[in-house]
The first five atom37 places (N, CA, C, CB, O) and aatype in JSON, in Angstrom:
{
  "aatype": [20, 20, 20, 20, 20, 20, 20, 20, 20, 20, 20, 20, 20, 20, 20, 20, 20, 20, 20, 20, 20, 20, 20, 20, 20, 20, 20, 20, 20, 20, 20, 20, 20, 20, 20, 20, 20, 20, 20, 20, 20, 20, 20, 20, 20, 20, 20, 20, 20, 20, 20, 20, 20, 20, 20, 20, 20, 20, 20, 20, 20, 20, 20, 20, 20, 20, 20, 20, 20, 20, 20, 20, 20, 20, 20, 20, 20, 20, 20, 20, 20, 20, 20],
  "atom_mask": [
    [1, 1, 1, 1, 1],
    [1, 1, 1, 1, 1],
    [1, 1, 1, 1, 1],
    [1, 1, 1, 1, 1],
    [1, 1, 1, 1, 1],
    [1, 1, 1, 1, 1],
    [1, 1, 1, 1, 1],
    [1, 1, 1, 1, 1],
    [1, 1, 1, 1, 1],
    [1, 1, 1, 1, 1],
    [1, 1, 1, 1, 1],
    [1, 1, 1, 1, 1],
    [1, 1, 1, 1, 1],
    [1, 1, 1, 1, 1],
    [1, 1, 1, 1, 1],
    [1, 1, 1, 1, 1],
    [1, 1, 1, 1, 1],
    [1, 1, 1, 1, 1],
    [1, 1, 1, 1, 1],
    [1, 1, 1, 1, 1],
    [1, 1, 1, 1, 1],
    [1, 1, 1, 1, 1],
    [1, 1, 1, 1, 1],
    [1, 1, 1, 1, 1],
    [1, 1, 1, 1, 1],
    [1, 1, 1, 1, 1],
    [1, 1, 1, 1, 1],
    [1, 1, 1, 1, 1],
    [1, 1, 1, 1, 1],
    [1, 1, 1, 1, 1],
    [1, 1, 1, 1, 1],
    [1, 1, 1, 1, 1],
    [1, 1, 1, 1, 1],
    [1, 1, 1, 1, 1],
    [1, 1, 1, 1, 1],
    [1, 1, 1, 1, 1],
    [1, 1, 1, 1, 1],
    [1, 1, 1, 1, 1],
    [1, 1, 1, 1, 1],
    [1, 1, 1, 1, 1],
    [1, 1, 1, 1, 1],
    [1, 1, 1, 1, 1],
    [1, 1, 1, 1, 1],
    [1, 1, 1, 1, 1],
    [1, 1, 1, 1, 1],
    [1, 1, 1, 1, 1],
    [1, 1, 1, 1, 1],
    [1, 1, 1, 1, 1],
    [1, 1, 1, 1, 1],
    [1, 1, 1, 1, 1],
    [1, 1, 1, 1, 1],
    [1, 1, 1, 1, 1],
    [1, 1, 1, 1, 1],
    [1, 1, 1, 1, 1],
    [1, 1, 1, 1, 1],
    [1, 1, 1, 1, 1],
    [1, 1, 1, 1, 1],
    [1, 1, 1, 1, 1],
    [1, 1, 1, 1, 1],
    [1, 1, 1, 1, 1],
    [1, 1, 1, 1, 1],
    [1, 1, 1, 1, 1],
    [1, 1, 1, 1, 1],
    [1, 1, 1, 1, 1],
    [1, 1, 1, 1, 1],
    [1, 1, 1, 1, 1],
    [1, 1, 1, 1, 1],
    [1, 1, 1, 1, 1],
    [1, 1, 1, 1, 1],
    [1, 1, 1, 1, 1],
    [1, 1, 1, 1, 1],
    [1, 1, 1, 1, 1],
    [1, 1, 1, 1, 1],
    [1, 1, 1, 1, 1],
    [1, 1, 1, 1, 1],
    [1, 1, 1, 1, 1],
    [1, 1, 1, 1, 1],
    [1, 1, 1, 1, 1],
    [1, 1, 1, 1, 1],
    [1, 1, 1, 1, 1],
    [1, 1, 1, 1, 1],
    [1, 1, 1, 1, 1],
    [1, 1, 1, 1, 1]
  ],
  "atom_positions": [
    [[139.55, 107.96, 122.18], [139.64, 107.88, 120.74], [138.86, 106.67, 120.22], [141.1, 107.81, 120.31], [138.49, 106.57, 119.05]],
    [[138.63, 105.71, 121.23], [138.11, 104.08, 120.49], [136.98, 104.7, 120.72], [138.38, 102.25, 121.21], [136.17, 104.39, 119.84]],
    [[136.64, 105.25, 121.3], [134.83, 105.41, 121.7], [134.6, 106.34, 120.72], [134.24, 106.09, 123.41], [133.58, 106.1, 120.06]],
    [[135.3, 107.48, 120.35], [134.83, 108.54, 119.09], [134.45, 107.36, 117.74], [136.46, 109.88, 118.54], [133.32, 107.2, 117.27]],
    [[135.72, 106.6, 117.29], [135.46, 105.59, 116.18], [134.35, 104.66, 116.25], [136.56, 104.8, 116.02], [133.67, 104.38, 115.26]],
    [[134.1, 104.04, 117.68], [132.92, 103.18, 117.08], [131.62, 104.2, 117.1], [132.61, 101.68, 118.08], [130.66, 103.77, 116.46]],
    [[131.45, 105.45, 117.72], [130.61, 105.92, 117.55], [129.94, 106.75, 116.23], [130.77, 106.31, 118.4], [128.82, 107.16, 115.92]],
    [[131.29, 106.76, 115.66], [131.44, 107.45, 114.17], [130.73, 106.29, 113.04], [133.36, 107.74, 113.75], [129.89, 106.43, 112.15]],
    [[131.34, 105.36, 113.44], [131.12, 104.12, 112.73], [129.43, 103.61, 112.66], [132.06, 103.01, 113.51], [128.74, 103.17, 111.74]],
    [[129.12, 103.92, 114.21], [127.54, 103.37, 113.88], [126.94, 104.33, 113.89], [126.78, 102.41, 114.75], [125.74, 104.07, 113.77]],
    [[127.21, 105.69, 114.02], [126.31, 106.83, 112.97], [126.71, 106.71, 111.51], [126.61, 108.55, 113.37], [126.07, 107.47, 110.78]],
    [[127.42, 106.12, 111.02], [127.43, 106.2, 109.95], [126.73, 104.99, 109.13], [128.61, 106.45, 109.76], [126.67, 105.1, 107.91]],
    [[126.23, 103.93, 109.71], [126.01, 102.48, 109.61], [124.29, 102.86, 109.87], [127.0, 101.32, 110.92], [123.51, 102.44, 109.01]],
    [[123.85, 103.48, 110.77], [122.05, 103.74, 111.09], [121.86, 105.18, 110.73], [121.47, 103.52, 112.96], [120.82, 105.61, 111.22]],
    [[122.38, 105.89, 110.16], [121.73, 107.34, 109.4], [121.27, 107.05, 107.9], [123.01, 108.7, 109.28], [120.13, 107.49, 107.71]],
    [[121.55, 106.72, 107.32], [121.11, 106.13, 105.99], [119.59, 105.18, 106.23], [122.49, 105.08, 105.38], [118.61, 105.25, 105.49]],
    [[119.71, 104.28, 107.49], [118.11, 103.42, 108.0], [117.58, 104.72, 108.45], [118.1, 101.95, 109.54], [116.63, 105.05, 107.74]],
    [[117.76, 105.28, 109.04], [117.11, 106.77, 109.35], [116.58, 107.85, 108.75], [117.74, 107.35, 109.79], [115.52, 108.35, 109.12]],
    [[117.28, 108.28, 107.77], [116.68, 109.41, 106.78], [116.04, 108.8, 105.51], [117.87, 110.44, 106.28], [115.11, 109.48, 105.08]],
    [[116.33, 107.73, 104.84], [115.24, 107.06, 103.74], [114.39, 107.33, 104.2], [115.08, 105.7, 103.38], [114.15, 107.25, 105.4]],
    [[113.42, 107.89, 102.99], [111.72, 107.49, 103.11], [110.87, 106.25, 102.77], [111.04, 108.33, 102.34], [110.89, 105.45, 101.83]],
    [[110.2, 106.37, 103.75], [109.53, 104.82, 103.72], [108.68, 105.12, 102.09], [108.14, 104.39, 105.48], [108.17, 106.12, 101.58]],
    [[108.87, 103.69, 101.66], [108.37, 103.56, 100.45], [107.78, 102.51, 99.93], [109.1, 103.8, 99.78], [108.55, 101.56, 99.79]],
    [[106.5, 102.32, 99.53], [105.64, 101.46, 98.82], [106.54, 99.97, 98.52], [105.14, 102.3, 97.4], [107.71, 99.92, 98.12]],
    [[105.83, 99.06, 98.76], [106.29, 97.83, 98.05], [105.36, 97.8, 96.38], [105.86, 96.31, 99.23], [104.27, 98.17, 95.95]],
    [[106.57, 97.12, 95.88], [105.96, 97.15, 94.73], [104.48, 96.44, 94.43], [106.91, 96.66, 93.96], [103.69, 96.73, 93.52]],
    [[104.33, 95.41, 95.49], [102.73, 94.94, 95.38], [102.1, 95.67, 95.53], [102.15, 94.1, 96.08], [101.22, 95.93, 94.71]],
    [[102.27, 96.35, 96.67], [101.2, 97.16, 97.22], [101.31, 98.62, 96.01], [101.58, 97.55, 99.12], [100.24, 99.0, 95.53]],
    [[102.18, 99.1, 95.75], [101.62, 99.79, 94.53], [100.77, 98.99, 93.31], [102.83, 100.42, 93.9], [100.04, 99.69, 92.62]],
    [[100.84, 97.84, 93.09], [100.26, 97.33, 91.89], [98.87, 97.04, 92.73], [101.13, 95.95, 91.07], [97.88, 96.75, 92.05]],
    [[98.71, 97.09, 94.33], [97.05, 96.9, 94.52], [96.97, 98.09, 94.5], [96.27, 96.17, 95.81], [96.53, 97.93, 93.37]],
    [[96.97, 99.08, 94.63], [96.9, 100.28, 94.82], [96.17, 100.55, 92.89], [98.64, 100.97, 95.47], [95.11, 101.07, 92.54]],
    [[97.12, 100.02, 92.16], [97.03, 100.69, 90.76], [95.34, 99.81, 91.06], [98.5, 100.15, 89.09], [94.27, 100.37, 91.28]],
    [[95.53, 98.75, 91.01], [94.33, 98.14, 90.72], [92.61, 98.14, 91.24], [94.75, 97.15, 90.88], [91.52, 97.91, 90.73]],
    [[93.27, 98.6, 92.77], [92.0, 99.42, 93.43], [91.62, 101.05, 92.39], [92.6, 99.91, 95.39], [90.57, 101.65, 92.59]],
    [[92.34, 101.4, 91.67], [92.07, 102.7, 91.21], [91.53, 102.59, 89.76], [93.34, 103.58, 91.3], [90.95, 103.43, 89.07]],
    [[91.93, 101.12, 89.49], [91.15, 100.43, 88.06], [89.52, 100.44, 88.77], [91.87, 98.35, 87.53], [88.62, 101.2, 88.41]],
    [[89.44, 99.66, 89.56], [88.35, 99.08, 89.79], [87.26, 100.35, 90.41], [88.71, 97.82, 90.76], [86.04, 100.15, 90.35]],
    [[87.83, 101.72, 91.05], [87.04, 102.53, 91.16], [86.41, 103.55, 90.08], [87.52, 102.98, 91.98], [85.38, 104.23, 90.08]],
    [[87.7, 103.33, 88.94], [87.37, 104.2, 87.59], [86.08, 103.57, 86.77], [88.8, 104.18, 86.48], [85.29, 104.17, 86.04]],
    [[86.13, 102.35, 87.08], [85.36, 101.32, 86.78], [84.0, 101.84, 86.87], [85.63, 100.18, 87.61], [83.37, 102.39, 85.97]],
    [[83.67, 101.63, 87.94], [82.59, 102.18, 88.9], [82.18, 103.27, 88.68], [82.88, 102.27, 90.1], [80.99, 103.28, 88.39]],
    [[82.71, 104.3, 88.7], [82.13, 104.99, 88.21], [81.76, 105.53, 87.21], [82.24, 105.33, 88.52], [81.06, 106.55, 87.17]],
    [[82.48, 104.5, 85.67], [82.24, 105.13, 84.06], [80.96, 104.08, 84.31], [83.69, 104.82, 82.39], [79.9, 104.12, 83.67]],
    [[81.23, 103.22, 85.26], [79.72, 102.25, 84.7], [77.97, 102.82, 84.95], [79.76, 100.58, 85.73], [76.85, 102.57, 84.51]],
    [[78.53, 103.6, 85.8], [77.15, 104.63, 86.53], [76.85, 105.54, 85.3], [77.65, 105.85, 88.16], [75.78, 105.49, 84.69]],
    [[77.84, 106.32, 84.99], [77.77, 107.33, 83.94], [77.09, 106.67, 82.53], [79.35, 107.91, 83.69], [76.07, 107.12, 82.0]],
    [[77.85, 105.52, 82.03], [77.25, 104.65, 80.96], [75.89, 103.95, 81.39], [78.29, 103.52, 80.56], [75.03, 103.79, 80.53]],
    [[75.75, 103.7, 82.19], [74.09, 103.44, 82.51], [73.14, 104.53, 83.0], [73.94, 102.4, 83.64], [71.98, 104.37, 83.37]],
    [[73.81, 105.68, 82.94], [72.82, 106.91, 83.4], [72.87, 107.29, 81.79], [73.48, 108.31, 84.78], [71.74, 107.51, 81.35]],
    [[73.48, 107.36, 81.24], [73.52, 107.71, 79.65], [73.11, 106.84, 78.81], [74.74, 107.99, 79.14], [72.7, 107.35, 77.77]],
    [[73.05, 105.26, 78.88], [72.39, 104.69, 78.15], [70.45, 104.45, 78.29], [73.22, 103.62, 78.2], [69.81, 103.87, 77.41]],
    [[69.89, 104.96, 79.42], [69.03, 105.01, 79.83], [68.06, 106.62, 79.09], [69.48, 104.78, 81.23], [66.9, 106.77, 78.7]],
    [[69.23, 107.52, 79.2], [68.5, 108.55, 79.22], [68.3, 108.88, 77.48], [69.24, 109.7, 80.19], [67.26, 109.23, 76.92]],
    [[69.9, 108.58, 76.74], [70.0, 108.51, 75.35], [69.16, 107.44, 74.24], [71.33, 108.31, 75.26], [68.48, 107.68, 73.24]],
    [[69.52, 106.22, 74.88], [69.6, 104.99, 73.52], [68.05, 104.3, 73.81], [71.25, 103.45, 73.74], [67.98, 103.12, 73.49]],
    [[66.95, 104.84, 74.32], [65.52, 104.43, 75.11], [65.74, 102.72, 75.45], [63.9, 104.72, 73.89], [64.87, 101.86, 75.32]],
    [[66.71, 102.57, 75.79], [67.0, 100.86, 76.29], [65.81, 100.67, 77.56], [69.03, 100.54, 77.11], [65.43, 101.72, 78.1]],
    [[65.38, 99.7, 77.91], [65.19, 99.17, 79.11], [66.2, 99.51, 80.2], [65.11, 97.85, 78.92], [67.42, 99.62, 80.04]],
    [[65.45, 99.68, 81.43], [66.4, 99.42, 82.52], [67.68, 98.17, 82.68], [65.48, 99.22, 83.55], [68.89, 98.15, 82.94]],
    [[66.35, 96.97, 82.29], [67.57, 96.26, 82.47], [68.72, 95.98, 81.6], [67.25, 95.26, 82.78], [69.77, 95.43, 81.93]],
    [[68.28, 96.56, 80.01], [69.82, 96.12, 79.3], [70.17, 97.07, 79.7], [70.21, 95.86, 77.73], [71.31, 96.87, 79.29]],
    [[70.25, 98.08, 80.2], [71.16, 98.99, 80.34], [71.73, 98.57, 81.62], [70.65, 100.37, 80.26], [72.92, 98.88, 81.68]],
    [[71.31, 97.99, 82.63], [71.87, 97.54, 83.84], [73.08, 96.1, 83.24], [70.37, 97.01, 85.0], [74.25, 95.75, 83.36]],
    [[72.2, 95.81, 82.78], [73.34, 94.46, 82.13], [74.51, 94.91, 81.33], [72.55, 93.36, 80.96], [75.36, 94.03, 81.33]],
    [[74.93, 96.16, 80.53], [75.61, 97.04, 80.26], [76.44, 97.4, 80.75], [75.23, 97.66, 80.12], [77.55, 97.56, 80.24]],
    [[75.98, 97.71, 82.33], [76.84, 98.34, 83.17], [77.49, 97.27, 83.72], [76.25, 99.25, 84.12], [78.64, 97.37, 84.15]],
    [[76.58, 95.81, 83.77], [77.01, 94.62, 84.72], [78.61, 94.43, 84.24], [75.95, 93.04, 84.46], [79.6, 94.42, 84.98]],
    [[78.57, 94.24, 82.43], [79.7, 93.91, 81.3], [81.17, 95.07, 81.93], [78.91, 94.48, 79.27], [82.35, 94.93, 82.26]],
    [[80.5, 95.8, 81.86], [81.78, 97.25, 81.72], [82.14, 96.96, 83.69], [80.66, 99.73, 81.09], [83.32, 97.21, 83.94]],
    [[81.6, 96.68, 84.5], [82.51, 96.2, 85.98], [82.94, 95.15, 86.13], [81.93, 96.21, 87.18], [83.69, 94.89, 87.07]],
    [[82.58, 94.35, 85.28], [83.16, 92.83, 84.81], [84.56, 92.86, 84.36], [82.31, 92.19, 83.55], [85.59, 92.34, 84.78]],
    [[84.3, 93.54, 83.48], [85.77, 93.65, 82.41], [86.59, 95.18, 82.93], [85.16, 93.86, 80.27], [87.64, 95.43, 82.33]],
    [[86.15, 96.13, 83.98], [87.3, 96.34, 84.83], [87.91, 95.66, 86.12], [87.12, 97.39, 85.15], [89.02, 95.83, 86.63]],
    [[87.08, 94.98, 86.44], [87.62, 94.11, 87.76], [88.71, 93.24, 86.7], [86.14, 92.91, 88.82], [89.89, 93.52, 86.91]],
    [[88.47, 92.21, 85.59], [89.21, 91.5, 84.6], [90.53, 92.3, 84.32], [88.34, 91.31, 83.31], [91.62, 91.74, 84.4]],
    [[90.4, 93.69, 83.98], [91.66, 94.4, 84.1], [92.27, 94.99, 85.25], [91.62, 95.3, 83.36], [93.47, 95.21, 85.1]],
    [[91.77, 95.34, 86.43], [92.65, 94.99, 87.92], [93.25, 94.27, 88.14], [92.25, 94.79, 88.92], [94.31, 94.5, 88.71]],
    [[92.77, 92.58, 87.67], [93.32, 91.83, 88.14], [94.54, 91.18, 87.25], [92.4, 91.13, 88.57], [95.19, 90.22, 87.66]],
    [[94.87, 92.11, 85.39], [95.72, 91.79, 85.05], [96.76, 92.81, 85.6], [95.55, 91.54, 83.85], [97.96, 92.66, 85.38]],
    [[96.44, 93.52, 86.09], [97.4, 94.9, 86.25], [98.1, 94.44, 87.79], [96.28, 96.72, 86.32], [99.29, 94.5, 88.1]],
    [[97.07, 94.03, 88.52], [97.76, 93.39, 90.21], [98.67, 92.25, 89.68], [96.34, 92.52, 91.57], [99.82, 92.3, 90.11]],
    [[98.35, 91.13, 88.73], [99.22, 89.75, 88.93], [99.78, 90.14, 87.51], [98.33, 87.97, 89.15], [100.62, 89.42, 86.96]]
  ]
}
């Protein structure tokens, strides 16, 4: 009977550590958010310099400097969204 109880006892004490799903720390979701800033980034900045090139007859380079501004100021918002 003592051996049924403690055995009851520590299945009941390690099944709960057992069946949870492992789950994100909250940092690592906020790098996560912020790696997904910084790739959205990237790629509106391609799109806005393939469109300011082809639309607004800019130079290469303001339009590169364009794009420089707009990955600037999403990395600037990754890094309010991570800290």
């Amino acid at each position: 009977m003592k051996k049924l109880i403690i055995s009851l006892v520590t299945a009941a004490l390690l099944l709960p550590a057992l069946t949870l799903p492992a789950q994100a720390t909250y940092r690592s979701d906020k790098r996560q958010d912020a790696r997904d800033i910084r790739q959205d980034t990237r790629t509106q900045g391609r799109e806005d310099k393939r469109e300011c090139y082809e639309h607004d007859n800019k130079s290469n380079a303001s339009c590169r400097h364009d794009k420089r501004e707009n990955r600037r100021d999403g990395r600037q918002n990754a890094r309010d969204e991570k800290w």
